[in-house]
KOLLUM-595259 format. One record per residue (C-alpha): residue number from 1; x, y, z. Coordinates in nm, 2 decimals. Example, Ala and Ser with C-alpha at 12.3 -4.5 7.8 and 13.67 -1.06 7.14 Angstrom:
<recs>
1/1.23/-0.45/0.78
2/1.37/-0.11/0.71
</recs>
This chain:
<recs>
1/1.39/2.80/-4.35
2/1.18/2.50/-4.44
3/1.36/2.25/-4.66
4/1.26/2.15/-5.03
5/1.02/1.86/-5.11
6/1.09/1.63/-5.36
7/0.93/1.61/-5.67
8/0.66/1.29/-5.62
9/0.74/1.14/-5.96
10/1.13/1.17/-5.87
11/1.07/1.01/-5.53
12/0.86/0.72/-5.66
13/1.17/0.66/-5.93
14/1.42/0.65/-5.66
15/1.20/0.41/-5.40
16/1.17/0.15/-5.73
17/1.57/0.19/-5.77
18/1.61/0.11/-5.41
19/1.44/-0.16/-5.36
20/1.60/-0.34/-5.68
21/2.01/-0.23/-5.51
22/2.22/-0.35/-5.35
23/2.34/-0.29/-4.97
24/2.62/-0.10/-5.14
25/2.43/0.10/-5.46
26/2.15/0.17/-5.15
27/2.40/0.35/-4.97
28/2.47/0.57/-5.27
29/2.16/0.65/-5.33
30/2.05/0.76/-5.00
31/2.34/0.97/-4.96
32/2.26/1.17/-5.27
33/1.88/1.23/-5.16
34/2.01/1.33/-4.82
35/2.26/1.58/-4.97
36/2.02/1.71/-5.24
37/1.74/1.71/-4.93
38/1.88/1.80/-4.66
39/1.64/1.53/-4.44
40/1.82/1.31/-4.17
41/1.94/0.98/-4.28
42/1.68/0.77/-4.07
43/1.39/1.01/-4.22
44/1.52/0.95/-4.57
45/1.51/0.53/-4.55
46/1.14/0.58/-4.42
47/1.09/0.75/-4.73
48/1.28/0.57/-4.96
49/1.11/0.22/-4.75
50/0.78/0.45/-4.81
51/0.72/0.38/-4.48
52/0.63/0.77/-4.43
53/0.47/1.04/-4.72
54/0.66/1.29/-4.76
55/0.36/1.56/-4.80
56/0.30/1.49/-4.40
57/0.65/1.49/-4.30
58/0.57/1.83/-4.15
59/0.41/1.61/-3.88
60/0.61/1.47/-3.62
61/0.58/1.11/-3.63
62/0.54/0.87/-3.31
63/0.62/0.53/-3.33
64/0.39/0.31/-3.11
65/0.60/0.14/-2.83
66/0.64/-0.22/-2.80
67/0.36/-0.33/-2.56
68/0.51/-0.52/-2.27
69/0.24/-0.56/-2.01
70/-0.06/-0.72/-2.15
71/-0.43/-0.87/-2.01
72/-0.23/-1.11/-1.74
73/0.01/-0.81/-1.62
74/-0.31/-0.60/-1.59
75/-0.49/-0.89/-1.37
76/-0.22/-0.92/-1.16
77/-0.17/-0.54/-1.07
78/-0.49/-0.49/-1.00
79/-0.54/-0.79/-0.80
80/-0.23/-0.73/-0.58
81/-0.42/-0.36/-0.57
82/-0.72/-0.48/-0.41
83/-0.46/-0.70/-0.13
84/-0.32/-0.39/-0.04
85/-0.66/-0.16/-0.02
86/-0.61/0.00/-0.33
87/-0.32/0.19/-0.20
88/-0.17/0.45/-0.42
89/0.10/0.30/-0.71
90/0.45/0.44/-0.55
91/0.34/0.25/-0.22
92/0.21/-0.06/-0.41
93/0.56/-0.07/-0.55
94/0.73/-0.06/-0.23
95/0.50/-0.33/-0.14
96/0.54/-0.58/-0.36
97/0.94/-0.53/-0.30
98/0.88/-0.64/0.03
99/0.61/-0.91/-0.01
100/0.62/-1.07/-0.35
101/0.85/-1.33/-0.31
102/0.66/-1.43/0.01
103/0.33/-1.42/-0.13
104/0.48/-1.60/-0.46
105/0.58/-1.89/-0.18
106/0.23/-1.89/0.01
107/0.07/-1.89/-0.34
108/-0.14/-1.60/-0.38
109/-0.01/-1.51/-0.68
110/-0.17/-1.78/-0.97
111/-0.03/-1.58/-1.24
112/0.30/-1.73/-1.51
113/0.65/-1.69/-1.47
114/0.67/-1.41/-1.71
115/0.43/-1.21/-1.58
116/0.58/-1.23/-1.22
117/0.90/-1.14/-1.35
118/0.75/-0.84/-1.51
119/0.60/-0.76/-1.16
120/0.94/-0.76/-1.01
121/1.00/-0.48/-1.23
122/0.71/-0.26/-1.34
123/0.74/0.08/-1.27
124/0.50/0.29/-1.01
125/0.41/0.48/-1.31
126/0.29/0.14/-1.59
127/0.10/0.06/-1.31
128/-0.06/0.33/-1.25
129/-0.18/0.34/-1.61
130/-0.35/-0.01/-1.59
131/-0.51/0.08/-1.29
132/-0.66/0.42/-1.38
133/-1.02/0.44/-1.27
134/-1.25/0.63/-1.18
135/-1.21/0.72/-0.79
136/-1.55/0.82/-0.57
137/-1.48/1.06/-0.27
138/-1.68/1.13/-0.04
139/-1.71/1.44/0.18
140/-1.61/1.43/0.51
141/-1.79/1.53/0.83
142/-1.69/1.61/1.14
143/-1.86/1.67/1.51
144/-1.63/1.79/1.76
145/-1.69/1.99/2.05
146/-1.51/2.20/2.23
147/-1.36/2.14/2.55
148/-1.30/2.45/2.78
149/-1.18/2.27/3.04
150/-0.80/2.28/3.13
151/-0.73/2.48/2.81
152/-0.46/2.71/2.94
153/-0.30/2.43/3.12
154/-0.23/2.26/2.78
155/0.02/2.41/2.55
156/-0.07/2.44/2.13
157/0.13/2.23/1.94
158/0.10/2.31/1.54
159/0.22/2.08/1.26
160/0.53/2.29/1.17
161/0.63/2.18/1.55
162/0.62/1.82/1.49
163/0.99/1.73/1.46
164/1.02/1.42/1.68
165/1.17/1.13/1.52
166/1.16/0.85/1.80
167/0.81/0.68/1.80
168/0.60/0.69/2.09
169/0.47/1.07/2.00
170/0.13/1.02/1.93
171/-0.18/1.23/1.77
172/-0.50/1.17/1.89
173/-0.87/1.18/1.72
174/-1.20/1.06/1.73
175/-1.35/0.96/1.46
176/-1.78/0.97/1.48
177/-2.04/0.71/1.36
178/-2.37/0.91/1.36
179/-2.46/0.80/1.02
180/-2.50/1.16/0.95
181/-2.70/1.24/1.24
182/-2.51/1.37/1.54
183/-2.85/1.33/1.78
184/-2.86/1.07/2.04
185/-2.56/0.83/2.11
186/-2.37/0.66/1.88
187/-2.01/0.53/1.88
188/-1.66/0.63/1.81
189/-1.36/0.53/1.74
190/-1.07/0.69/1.88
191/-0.74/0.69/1.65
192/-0.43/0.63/1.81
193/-0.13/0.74/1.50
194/0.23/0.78/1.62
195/0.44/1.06/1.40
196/0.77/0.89/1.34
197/0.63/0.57/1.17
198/0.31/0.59/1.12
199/0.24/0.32/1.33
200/-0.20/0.34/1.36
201/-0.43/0.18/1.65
202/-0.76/0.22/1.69
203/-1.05/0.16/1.98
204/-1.46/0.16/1.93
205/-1.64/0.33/2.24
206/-1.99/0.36/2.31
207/-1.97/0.73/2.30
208/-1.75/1.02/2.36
209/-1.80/1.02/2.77
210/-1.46/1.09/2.88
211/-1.41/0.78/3.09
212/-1.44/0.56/2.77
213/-1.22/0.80/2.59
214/-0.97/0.73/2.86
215/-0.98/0.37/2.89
216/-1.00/0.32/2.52
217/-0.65/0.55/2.53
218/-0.49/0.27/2.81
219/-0.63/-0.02/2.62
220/-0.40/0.10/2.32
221/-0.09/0.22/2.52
222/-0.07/-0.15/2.62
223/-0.09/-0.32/2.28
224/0.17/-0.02/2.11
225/0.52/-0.20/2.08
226/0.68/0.11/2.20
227/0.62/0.33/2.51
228/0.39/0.63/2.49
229/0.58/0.97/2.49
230/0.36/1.22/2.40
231/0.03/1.31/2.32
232/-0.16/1.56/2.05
233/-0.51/1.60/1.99
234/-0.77/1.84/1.91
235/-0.98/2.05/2.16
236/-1.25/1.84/2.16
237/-1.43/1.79/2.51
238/-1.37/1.40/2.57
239/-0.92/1.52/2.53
240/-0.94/1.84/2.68
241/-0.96/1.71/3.04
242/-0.88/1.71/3.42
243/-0.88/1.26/3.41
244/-0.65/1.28/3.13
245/-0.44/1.58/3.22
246/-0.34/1.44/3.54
247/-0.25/1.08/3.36
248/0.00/1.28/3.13
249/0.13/1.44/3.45
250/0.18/1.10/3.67
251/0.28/0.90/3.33
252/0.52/1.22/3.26
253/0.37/1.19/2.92
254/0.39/1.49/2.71
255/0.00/1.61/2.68
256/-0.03/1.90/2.38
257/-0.31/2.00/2.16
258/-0.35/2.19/1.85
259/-0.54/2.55/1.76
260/-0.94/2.57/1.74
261/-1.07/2.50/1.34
262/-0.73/2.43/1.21
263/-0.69/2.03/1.13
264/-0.34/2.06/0.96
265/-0.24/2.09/1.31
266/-0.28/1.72/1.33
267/-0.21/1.57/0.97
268/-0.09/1.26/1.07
269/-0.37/1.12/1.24
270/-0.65/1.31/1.01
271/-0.47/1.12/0.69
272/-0.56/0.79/0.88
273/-0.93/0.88/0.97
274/-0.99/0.87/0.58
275/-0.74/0.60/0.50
276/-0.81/0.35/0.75
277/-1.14/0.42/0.99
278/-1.36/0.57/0.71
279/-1.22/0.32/0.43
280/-1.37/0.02/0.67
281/-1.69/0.12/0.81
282/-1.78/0.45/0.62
283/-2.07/0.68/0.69
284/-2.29/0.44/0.84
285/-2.45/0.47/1.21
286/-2.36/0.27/1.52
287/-2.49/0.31/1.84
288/-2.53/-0.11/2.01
289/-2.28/-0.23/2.22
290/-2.30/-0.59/1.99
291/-2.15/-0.31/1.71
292/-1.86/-0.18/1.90
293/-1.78/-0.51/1.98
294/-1.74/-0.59/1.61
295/-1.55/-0.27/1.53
296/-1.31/-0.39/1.81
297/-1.27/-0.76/1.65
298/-1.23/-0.61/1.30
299/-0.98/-0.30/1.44
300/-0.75/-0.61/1.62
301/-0.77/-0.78/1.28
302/-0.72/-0.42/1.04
303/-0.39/-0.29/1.31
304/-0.18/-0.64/1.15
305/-0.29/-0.52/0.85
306/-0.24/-0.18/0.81
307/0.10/-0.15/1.02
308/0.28/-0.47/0.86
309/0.19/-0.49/0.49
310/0.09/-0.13/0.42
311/0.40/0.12/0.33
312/0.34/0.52/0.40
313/0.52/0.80/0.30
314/0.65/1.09/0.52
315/0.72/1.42/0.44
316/1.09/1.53/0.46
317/1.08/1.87/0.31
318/0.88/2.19/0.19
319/1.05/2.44/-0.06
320/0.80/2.75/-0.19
321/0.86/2.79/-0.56
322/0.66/3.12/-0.64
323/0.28/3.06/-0.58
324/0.38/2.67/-0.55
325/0.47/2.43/-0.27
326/0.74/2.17/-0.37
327/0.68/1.86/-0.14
328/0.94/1.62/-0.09
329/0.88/1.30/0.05
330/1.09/0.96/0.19
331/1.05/0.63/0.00
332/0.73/0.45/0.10
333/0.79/0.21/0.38
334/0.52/0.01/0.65
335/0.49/0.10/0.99
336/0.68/-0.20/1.05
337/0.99/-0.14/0.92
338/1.01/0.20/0.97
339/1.02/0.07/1.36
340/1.26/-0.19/1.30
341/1.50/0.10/1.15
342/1.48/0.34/1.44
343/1.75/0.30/1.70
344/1.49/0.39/1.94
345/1.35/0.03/1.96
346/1.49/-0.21/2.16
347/1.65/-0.55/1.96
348/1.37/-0.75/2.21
349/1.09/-0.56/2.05
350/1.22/-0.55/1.70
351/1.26/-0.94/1.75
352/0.90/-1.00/1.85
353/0.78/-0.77/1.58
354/0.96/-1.05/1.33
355/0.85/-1.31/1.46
356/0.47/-1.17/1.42
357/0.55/-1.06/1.07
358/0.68/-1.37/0.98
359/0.32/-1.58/1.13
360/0.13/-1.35/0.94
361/-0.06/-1.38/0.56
362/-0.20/-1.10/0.41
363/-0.46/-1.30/0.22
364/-0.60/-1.44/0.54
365/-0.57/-1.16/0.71
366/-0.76/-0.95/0.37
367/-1.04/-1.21/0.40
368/-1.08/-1.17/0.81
369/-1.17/-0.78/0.75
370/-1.35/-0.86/0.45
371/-1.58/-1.14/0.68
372/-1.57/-0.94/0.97
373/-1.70/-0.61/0.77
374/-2.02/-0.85/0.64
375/-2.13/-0.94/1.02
376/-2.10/-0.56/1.09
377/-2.43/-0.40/1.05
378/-2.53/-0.06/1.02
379/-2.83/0.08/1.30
380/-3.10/0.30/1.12
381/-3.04/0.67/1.16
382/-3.35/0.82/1.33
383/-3.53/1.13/1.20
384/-3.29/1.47/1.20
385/-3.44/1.71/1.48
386/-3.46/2.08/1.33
387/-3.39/2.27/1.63
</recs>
């Protein structure tokens, strides 16, 4: 049952008699229009204030917040945005726990002592809101071929079978720069991400010829601060054989690979194509040796980056609700410290690992991929051959 409106020349009346009482005469007054109304106290002072009509009081009635984050706030979110490659706003957050004092000290931050106080404690969401944008994405392509080679010798490993939690289990891809073209040679990169951490390396090669593969896959075992235990990768030709199986038999490394077409087998290191390889260098066609010498220098430059100031989020648990998957996952954290909390490392490594975190700057290291990305450029993709 709705309740009665007042009569408008009895409600203009009782505002003029309000506004001439007292505290005491306006507390008798309200009470009798609240008993002879039937409206909630607060609502009855907005009408009595004629701060609200009572012919729209049907409507529900927002108050506009109190804006706390204004032009500088907005600046500064974006800007520490673009010093952590436009990473998503839950893992900015957990980034700027663990590097805003720091980048406060090395000045990088030119922005007042309010609004850095108000970045000590903006929520994941408010910035999310000021940096709501338009987002471009791009298709991905993919060339690989398959390797017949050994097949039955290596075991399938699927995602669902990915439960080891010490790093040093890796998953393997390679990642093409044909520039949309996949005739002739061009280079690759191969992608190097270990499943406990996170932790990403990654090697330019001339081309996919198996030896490169495998010395691109030794040159990165040696600069990994943790041994290599295992190995996943797809069933492409330059994985998928005799060299490599017989390293993961003398290295007692575990060597697995996942089923033909199906590319949630390897999640991990997929997610990091995208976010790291294709992010950098994009689409474009490379095929000189003076280019996979540059990827090189900019992937030295990009692994600091990516595995000391970057947090990542892993997956802890998967609930079907009906026709819908409920994904749970950790609080964001780098590569970094995800190694310096596993009991798996040794206190020597963990030690070095500081001590290179504590030489590095993110803003010199920002503008060293952003300098080395300008030198890098792009070969012309020939004609497309119709076969």
């Amino acid at each position: 049952m709705s309740k009665p409106k007042p009569n408008q020349a009895y409600l203009d009346q009782l505002r003029k008699r309000y506004a001439k009482a007292s505290k005491k005469e306006r507390t008798i007054i309200l009470d009798e229009f609240v008993a002879t109304t039937g409206y909630h106290r607060k609502h009855g002072i907005a009408l009595l204030r004629g701060h609200r009509d009572w012919r729209r009081s049907a409507t529900p009635y927002h108050r506009l917040r109190r804006r706390i984050y204004g032009d500088e706030e907005k600046r500064a979110v974006l800007h520490l945005g673009d010093m952590f490659d436009q990473i998503d706003s839950k893992r900015l957050r957990a980034a700027m726990d663990a590097e805003l004092d720091t980048l406060r000290q090395q000045g990088h931050l030119p922005f007042s002592a309010v609004c850095y106080q108000h970045l000590q404690t903006i929520s994941a969401s408010s910035m999310e809101r000021l940096r709501r944008q338009q987002r471009k994405r791009v298709r991905p392509r993919g060339g690989t071929k398959p390797g017949t080679l050994l097949k039955r010798q290596i075991p399938v490993r699927t995602f669902a079978q990915w439960d080891d939690k010490r790093p040093g289990f890796e998953e393997l891809d390679l990642v093409q720069h044909d520039g949309g073209n996949p005739n002739g040679f061009f280079a690759c990169t191969l992608n190097i991400t270990d499943v406990a951490t996170g932790w990403t390396e990654m090697r330019a090669v001339q081309n996919k010829a198996q030896g490169r593969v495998f010395a691109a896959i030794q040159h990165i075992r040696r600069r990994m601060p943790f041994p290599l235990l295992g190995m996943d990768c797809d069933n492409g030709a330059e994985f998928i054989n005799a060299e490599l199986w017989r390293y993961s038999l003398e290295q007692s490394i575990t060597f697995t690979r996942g089923r033909v077409g199906r590319k949630n087998d390897n999640p991990f290191v997929e997610q990091k194509n995208w976010s790291v390889v294709r992010r950098l260098v994009g689409y474009d066609r490379y095929d000189t040796a003076r280019q996979v010498s540059q990827l090189n220098t900019l992937y030295d430059w990009c692994s600091l980056y990516t595995n000391h100031f970057l947090p990542v989020s892993k997956l802890v648990s998967k609930q079907r609700v009906g026709s819908r998957v409920k994904r749970s996952f950790d609080a964001p954290k780098t590569p970094y410290q995800r190694l310096l909390d596993s009991p798996d490392v040794s206190p020597k490594v963990k030690a070095q690992l500081q001590t290179i975190h504590a030489s590095l700057d993110i803003v010199q290291l920002k503008n060293q991929i952003d300098t080395q990305i300008d030198l890098i450029q792009p070969s012309k993709v020939p004609p497309l051959k119709l076969r």
